[in-house]
Backbone of each chain as nested JSON, in Angstrom:
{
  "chains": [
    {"id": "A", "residues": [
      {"number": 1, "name": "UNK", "atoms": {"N": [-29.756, -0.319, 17.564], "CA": [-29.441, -1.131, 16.381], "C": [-30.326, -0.7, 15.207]}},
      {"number": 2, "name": "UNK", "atoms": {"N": [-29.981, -0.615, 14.439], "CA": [-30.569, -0.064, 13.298], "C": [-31.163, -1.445, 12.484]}},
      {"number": 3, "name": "UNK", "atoms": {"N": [-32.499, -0.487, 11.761], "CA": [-32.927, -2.072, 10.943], "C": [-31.84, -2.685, 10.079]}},
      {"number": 4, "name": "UNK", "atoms": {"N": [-31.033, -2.405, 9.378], "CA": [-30.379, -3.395, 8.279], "C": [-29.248, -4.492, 9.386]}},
      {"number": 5, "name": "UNK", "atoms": {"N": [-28.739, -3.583, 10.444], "CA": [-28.165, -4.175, 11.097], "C": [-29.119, -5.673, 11.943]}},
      {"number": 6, "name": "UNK", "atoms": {"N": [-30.108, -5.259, 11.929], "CA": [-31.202, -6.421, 12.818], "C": [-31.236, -7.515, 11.651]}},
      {"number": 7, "name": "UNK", "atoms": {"N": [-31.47, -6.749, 10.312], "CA": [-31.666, -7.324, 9.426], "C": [-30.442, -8.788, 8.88]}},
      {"number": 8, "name": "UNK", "atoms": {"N": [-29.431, -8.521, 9.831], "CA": [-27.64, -9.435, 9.066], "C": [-28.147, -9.977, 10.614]}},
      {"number": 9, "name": "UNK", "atoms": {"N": [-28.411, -9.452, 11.494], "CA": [-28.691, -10.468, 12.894], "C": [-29.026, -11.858, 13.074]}},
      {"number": 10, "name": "UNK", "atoms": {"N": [-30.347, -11.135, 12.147], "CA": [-31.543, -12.145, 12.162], "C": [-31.138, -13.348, 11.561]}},
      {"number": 11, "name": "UNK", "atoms": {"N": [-30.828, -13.032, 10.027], "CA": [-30.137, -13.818, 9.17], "C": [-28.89, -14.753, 9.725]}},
      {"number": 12, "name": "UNK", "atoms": {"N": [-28.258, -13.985, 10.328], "CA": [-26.97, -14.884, 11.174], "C": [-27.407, -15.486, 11.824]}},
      {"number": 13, "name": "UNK", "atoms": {"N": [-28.55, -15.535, 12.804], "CA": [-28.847, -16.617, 13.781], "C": [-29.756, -17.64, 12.764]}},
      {"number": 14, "name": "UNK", "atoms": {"N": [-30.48, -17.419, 12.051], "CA": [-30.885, -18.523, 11.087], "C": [-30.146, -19.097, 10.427]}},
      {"number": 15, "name": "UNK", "atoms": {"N": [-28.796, -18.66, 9.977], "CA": [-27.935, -19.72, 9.403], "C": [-27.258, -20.611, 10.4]}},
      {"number": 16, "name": "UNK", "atoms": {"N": [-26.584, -19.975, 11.389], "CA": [-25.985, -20.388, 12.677], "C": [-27.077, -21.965, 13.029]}},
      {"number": 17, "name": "UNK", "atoms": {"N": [-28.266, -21.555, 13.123], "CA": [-29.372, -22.368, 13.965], "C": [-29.396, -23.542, 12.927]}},
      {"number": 18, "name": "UNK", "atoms": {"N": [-29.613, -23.421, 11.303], "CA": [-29.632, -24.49, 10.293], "C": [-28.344, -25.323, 10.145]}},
      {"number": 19, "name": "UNK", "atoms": {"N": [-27.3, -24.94, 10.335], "CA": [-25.767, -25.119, 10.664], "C": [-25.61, -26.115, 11.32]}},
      {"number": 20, "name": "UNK", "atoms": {"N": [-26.174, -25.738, 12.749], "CA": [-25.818, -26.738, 14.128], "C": [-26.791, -27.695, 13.924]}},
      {"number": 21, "name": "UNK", "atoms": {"N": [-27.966, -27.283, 13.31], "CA": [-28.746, -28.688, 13.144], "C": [-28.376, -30.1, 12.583]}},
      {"number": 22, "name": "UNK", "atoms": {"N": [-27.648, -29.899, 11.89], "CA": [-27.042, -30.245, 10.614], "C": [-25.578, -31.164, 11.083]}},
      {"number": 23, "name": "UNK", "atoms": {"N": [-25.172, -30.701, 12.644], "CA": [-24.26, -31.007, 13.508], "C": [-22.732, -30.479, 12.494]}},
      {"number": 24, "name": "UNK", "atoms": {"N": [-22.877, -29.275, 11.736], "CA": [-21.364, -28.979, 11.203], "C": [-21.047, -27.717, 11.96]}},
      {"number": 25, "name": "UNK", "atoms": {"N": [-19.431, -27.992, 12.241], "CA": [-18.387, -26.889, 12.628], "C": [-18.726, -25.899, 11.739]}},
      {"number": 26, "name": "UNK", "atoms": {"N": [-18.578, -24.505, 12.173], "CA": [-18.479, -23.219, 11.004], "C": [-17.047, -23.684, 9.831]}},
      {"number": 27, "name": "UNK", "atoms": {"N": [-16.393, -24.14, 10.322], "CA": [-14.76, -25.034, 9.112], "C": [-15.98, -26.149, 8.374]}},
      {"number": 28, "name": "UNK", "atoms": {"N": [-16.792, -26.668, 8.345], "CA": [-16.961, -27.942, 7.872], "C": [-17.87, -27.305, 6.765]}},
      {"number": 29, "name": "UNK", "atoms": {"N": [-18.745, -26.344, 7.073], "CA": [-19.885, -25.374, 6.675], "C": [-18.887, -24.701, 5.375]}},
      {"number": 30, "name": "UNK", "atoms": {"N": [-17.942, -24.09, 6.077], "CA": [-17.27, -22.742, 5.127], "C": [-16.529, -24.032, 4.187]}},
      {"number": 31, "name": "UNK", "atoms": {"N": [-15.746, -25.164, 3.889], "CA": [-15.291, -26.06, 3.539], "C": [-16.609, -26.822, 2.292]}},
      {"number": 32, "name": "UNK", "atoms": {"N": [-17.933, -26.594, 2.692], "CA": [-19.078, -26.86, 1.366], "C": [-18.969, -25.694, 0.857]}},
      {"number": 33, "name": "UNK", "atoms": {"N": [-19.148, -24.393, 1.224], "CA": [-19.766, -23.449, 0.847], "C": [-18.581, -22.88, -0.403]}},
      {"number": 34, "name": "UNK", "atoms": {"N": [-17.267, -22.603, 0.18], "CA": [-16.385, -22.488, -0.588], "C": [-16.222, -20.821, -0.313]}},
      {"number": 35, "name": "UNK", "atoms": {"N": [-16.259, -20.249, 0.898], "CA": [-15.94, -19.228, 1.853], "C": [-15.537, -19.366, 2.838]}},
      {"number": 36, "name": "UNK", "atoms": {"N": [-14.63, -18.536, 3.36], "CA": [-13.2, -18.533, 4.536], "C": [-14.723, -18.611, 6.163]}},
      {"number": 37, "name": "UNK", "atoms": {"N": [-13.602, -19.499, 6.691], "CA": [-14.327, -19.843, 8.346], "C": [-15.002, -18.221, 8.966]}},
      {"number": 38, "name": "UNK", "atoms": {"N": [-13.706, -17.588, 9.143], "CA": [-14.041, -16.507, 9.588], "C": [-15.049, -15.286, 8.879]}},
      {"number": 39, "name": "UNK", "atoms": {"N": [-15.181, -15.85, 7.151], "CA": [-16.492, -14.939, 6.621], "C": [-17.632, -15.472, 7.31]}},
      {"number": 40, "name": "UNK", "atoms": {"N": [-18.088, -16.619, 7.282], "CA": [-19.439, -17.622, 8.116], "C": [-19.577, -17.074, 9.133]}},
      {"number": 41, "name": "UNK", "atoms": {"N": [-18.439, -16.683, 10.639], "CA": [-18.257, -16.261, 11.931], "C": [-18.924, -15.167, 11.343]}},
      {"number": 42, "name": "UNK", "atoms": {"N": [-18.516, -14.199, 11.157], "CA": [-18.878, -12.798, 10.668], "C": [-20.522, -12.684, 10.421]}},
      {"number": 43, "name": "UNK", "atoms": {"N": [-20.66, -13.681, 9.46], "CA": [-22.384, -13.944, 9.127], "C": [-22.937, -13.873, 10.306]}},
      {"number": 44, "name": "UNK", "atoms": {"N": [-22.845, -15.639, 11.168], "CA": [-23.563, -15.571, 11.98], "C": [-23.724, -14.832, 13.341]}},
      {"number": 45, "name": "UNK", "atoms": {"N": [-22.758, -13.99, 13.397], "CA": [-22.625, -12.922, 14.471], "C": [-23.031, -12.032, 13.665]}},
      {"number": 46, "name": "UNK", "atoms": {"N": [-24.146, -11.537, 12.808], "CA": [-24.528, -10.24, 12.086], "C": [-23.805, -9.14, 11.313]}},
      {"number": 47, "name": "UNK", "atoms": {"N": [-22.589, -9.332, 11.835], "CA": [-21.157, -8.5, 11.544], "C": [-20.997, -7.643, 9.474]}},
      {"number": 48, "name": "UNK", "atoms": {"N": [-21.71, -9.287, 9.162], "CA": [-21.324, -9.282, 7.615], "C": [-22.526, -8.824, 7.121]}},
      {"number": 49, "name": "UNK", "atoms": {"N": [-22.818, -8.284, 5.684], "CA": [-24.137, -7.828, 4.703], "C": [-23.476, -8.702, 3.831]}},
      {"number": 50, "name": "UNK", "atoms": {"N": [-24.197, -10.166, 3.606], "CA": [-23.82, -10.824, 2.41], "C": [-24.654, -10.077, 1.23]}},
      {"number": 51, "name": "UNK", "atoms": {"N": [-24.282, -10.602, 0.113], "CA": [-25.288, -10.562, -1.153], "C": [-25.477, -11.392, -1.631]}},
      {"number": 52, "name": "UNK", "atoms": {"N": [-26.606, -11.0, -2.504], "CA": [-27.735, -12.078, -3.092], "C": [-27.096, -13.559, -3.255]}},
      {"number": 53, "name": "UNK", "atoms": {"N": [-25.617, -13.625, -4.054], "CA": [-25.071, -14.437, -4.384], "C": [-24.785, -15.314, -3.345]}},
      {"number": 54, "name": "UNK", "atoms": {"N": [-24.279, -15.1, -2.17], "CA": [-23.806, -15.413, -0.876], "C": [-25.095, -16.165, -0.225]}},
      {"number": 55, "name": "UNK", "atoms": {"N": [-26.129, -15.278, -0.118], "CA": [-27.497, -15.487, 0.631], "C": [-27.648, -17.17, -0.403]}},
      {"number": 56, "name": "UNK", "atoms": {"N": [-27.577, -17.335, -1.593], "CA": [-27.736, -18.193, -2.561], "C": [-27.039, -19.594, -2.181]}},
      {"number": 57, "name": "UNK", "atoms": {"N": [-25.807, -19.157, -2.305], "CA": [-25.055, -20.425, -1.98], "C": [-25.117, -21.299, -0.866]}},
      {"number": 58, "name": "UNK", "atoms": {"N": [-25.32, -20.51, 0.284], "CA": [-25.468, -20.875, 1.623], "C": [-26.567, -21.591, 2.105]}},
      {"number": 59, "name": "UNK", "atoms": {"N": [-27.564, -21.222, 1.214], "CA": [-28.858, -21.63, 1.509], "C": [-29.233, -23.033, 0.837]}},
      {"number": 60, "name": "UNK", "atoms": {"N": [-28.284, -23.117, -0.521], "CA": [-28.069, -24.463, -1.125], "C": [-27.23, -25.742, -0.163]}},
      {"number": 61, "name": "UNK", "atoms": {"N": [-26.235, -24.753, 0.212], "CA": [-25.52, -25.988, 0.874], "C": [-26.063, -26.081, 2.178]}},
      {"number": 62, "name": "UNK", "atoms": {"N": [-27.403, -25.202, 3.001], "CA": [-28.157, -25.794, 4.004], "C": [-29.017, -26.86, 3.341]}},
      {"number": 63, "name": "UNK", "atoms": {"N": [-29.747, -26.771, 2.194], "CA": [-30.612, -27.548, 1.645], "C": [-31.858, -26.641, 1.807]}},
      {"number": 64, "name": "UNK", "atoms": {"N": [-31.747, -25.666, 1.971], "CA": [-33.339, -24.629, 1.694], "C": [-33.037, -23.721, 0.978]}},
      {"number": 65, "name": "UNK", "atoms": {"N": [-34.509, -23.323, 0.697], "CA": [-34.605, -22.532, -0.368], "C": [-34.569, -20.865, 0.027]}},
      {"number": 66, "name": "UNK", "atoms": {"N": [-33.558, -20.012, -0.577], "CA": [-32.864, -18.389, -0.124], "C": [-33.971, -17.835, 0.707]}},
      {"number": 67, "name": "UNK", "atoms": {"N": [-35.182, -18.093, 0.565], "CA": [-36.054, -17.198, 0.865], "C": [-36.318, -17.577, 2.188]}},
      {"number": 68, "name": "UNK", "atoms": {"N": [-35.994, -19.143, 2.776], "CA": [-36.584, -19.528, 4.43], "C": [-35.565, -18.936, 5.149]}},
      {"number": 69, "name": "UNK", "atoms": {"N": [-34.771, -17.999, 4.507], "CA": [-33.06, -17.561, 5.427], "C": [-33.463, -16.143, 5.598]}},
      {"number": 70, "name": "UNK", "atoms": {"N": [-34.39, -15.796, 4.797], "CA": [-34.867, -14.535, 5.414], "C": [-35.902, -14.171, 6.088]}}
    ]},
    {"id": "B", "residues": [
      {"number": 1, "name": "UNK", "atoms": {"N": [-24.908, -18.84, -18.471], "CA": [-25.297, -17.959, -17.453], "C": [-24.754, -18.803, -15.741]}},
      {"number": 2, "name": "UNK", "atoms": {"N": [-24.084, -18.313, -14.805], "CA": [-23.541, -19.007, -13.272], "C": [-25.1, -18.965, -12.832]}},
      {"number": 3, "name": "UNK", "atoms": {"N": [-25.482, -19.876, -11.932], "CA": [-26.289, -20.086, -11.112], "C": [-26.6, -18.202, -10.039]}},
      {"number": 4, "name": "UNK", "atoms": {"N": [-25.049, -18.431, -10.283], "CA": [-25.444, -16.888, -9.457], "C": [-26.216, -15.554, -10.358]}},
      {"number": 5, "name": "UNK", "atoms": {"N": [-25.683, -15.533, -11.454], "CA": [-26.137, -14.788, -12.479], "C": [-27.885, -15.129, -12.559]}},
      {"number": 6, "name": "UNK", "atoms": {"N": [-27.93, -16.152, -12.172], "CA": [-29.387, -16.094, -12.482], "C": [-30.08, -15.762, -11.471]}},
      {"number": 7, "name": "UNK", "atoms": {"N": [-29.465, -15.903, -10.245], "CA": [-30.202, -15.844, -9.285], "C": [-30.646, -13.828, -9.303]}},
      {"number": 8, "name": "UNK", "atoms": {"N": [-29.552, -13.436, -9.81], "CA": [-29.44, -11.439, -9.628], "C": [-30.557, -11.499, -10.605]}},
      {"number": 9, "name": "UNK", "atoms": {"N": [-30.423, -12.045, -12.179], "CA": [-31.18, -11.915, -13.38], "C": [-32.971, -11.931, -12.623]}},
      {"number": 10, "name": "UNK", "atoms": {"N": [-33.109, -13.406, -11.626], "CA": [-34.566, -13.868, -11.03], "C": [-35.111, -12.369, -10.155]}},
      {"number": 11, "name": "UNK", "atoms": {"N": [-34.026, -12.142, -9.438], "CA": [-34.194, -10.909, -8.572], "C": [-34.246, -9.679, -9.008]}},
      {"number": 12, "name": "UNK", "atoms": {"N": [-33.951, -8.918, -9.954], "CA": [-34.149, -8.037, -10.739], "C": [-35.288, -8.023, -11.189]}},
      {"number": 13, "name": "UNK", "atoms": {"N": [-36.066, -9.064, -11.781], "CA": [-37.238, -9.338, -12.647], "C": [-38.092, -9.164, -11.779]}},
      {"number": 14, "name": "UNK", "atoms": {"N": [-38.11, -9.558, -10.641], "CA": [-38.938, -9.64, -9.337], "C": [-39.558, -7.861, -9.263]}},
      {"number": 15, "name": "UNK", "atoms": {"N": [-38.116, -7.731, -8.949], "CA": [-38.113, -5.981, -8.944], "C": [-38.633, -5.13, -9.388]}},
      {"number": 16, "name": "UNK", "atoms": {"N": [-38.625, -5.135, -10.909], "CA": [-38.938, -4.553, -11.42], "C": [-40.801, -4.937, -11.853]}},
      {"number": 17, "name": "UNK", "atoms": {"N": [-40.794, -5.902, -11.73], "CA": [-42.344, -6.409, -12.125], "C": [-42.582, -5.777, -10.899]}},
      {"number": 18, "name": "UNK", "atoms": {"N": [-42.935, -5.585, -9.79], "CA": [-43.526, -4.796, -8.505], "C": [-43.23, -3.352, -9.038]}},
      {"number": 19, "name": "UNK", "atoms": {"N": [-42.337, -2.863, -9.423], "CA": [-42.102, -1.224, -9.183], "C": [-43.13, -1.049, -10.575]}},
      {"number": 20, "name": "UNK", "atoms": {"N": [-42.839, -1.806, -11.258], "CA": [-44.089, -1.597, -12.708], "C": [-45.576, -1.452, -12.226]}},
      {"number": 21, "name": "UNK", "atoms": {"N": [-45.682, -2.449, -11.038], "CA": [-47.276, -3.027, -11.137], "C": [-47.637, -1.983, -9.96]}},
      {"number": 22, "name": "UNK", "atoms": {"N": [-46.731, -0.628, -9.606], "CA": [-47.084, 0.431, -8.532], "C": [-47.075, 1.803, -9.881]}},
      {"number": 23, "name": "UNK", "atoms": {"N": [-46.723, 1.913, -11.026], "CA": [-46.946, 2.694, -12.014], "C": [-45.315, 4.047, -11.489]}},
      {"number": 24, "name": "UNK", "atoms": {"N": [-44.725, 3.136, -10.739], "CA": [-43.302, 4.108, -10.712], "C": [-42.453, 3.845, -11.395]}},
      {"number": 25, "name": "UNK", "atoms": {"N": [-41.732, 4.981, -12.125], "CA": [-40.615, 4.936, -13.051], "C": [-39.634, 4.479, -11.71]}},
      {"number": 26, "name": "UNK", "atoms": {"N": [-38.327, 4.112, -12.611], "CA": [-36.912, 3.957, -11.867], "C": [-36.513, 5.276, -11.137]}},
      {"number": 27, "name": "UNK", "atoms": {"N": [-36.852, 6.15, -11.526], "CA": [-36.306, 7.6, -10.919], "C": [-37.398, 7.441, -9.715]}},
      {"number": 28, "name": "UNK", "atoms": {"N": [-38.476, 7.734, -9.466], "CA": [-39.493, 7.826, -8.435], "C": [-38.516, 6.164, -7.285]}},
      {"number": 29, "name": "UNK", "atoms": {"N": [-39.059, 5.416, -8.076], "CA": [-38.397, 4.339, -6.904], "C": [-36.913, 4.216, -6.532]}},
      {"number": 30, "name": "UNK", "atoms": {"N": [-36.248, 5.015, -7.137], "CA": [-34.875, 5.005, -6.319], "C": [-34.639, 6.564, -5.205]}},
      {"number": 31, "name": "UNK", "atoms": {"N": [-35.556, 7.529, -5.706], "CA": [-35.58, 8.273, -4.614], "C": [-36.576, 8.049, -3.439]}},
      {"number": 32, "name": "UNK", "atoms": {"N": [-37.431, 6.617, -3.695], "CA": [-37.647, 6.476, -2.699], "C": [-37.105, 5.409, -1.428]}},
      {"number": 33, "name": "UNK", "atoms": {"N": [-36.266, 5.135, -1.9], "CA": [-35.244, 3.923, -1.473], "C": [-33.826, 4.648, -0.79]}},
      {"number": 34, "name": "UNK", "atoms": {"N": [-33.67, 6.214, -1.542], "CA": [-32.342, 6.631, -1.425], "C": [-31.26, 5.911, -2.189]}},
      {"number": 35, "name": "UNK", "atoms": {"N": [-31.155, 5.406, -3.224], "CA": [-30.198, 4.467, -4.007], "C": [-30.211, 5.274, -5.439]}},
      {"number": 36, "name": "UNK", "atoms": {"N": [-29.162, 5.364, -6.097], "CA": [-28.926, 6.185, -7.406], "C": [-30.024, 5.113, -8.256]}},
      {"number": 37, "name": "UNK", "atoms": {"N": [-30.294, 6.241, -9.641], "CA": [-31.249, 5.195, -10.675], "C": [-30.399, 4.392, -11.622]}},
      {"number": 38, "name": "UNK", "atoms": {"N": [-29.576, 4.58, -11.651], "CA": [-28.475, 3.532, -12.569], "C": [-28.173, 2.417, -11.994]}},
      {"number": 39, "name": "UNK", "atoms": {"N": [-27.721, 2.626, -10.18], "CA": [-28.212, 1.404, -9.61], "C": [-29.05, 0.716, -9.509]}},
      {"number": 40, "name": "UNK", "atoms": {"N": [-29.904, 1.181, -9.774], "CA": [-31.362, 0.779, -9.682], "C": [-31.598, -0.302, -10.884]}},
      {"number": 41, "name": "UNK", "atoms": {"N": [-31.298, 0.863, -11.934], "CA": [-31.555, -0.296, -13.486], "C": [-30.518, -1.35, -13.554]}},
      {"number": 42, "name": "UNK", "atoms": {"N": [-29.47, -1.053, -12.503], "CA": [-28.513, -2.261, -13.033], "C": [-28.819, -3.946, -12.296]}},
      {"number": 43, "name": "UNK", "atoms": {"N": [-29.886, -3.038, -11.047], "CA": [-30.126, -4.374, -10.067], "C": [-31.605, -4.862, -10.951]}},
      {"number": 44, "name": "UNK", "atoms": {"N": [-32.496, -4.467, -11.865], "CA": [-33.215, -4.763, -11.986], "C": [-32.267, -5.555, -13.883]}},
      {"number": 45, "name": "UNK", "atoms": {"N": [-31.795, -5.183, -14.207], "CA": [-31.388, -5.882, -14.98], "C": [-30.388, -7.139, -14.875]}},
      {"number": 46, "name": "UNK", "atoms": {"N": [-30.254, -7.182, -13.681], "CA": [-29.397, -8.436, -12.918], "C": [-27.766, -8.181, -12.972]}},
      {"number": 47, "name": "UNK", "atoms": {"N": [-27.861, -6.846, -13.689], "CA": [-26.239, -6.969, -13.297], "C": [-25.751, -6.558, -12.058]}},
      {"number": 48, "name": "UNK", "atoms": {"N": [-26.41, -6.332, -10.673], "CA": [-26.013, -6.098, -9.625], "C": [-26.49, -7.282, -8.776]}},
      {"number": 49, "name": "UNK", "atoms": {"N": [-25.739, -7.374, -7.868], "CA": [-25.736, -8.408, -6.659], "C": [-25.909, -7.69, -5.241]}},
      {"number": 50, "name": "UNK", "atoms": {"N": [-27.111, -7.463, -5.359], "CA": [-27.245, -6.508, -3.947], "C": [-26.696, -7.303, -2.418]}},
      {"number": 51, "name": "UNK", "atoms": {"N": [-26.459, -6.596, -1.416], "CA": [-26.791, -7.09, -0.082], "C": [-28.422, -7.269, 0.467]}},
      {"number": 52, "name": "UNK", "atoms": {"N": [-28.159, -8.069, 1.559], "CA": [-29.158, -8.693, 2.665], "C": [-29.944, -6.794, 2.801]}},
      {"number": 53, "name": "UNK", "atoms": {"N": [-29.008, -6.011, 3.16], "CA": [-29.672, -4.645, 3.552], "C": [-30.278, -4.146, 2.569]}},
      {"number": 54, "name": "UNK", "atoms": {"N": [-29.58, -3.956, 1.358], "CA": [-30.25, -3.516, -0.173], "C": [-31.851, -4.103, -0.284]}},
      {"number": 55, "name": "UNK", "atoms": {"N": [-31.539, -5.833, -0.743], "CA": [-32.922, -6.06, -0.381], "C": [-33.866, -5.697, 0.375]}},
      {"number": 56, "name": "UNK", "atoms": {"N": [-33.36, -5.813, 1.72], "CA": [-34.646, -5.182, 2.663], "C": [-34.846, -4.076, 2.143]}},
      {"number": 57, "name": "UNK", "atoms": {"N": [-34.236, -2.869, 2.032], "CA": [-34.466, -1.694, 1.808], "C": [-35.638, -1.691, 0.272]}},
      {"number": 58, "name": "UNK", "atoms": {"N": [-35.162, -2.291, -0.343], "CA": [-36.196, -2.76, -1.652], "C": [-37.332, -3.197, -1.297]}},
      {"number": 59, "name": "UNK", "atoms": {"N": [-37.434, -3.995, -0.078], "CA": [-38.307, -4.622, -0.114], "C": [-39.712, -3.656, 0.641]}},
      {"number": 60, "name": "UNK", "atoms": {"N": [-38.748, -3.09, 1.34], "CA": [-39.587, -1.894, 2.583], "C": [-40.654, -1.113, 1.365]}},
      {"number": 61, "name": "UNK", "atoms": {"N": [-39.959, -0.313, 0.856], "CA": [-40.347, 0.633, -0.357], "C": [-41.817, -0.29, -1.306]}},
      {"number": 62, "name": "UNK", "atoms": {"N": [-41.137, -1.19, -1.764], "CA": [-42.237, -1.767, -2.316], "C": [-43.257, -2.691, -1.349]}},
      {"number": 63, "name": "UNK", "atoms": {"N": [-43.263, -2.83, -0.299], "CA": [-44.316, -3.317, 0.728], "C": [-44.265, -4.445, 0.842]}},
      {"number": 64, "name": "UNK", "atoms": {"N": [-43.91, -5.285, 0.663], "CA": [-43.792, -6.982, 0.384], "C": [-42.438, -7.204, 1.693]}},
      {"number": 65, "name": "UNK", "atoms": {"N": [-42.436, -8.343, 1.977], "CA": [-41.34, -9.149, 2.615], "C": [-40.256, -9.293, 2.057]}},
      {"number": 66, "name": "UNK", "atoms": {"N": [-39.263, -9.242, 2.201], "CA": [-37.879, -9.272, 1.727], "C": [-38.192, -10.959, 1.199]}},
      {"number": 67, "name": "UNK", "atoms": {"N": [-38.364, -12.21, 1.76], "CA": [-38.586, -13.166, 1.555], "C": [-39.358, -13.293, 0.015]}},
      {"number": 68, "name": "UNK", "atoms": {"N": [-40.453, -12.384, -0.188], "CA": [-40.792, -12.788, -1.125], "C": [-40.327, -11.84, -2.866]}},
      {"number": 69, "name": "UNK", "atoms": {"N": [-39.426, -11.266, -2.115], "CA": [-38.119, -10.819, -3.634], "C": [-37.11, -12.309, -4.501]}},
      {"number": 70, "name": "UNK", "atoms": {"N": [-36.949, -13.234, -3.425], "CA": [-36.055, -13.705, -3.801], "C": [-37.003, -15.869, -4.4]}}
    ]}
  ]
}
């Protein structure tokens, strides 16, 4: 696995982990965020390289600040 | 200015205040990143929206935590 790839990993299981805390479906999550179910899936399975903008939004509608997601 | 716009505008500034405070032009720090210098000036001027990987890769180069770019 290559670092950038570890790098969307990591990130996916920290959103995934803030998510379920939170007790929301990836639909209930992607439904605040205002991105398709299956982009979120993608995230938290590492699959996706969001950007800055993405990293932004997501981290608002967890309630932390972009930087505890990395 | 979108919330998102500011967030690239915050991150750019970031950027570039580190690559300044190492005495490297944009040309030196994008060949050391591997990223063109136009990209370079466009992410430090906020008109680019990098990825999760971009950052890291930014962040590697300039020595700091990806966490503390954003």
């Amino acid at each position: 696995m290559k670092k950038q790839d570890k790098a969307c990993a990591a990130f996916g299981r920290r959103v995934r982990s803030l998510r379920e805390s939170k007790g929301w479906s990836q639909e209930d999550f992607a439904d605040r965020i205002g991105i398709h179910r299956t982009y979120i899936g993608g995230i938290e399975r590492g699959e996706r390289n969001p950007t800055l903008t993405t990293i932004h939004k997501i981290a608002r509608a967890l309630g932390v600040k972009p930087a505890e997601l990395l």
